[in-house]
N, C-alpha and C positions, 0 to 999 in steps of 0.2 A: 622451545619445543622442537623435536623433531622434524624436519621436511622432507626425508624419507621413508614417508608412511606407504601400507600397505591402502590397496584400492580399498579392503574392506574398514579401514579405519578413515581413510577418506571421507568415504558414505556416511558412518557412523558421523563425523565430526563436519558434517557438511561444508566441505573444502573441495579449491580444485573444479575439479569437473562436475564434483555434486552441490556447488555453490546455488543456494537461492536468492532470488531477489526481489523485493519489494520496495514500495514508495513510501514516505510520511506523506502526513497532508494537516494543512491547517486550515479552519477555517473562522473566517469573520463575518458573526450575523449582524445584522442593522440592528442597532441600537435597542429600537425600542419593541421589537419583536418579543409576543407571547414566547413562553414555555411552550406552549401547547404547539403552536406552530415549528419552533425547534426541535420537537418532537416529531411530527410529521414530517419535517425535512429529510429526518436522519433516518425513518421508517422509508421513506421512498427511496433515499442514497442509499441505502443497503440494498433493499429487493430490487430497484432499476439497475444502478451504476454497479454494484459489487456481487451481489446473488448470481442477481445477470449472465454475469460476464466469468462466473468460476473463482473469484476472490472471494477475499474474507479480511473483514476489516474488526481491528482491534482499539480502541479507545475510547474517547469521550466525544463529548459534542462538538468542541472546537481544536483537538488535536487527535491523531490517532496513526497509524500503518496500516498499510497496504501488502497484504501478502497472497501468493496463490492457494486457495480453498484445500488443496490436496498436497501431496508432495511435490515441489518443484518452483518454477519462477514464473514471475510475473512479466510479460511478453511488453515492449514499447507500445505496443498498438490499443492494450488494456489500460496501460499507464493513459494513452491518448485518449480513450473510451470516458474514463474517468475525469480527466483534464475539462471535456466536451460537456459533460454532463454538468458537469457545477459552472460552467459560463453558461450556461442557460436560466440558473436559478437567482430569482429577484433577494431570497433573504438573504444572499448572500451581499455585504460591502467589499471582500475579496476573499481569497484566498491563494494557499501556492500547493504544488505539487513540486514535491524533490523529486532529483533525478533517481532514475533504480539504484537502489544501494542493497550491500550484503545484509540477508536477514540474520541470519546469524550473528556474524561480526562487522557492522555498521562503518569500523574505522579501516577494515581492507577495501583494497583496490579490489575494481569486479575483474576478475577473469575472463581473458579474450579466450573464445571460441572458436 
């Protein structure tokens, strides 16, 4: 493709300067934890860790992304927000936070600003 695009196909194609960015996240509950409790976890991780904070998270219970709620990227310090919130949580046995990567296109390099 092209890398001589116009600004407004840029935007369109969120590239460049209109690059987004968000995190994956995995997570690992103990073993022998309720449904029900899994449930509650995931109800608090949204409205504390994600509502919160302007995100908005896509997936399931033990994998999902991390993107910004509106148009645009997700800031290091929200990735950090996030990170902080789930090392406080007992049902958890671990988890990881990936580094910000391209929402869109996952396998580019993020663009220096």
């Amino acid at each position: 493709m092209a890398t001589n695009r116009s600004r407004r196909l840029r935007k369109k194609l969120c590239v460049a300067e209109f690059q987004e960015l968000g995190f994956e996240l995995t997570l690992n509950f103990q073993e022998n934890l309720a449904e029900e409790s899994i449930d509650d976890f995931l109800e608090a991780f949204v409205a504390d860790a994600i509502t919160a904070n302007g995100m908005g998270y896509v997936g399931g219970d033990d994998y999902g992304f991390v993107c910004l709620g509106k148009r645009g990227s997700v800031s290091a310090e929200q990735r950090a927000l996030v990170e902080a919130w789930l090392q406080g949580r007992s049902e958890l046995t671990a988890f990881t936070v990936s580094p910000l990567l391209d929402v869109w296109y996952p396998e580019n390099d993020i663009a220096q600003a």
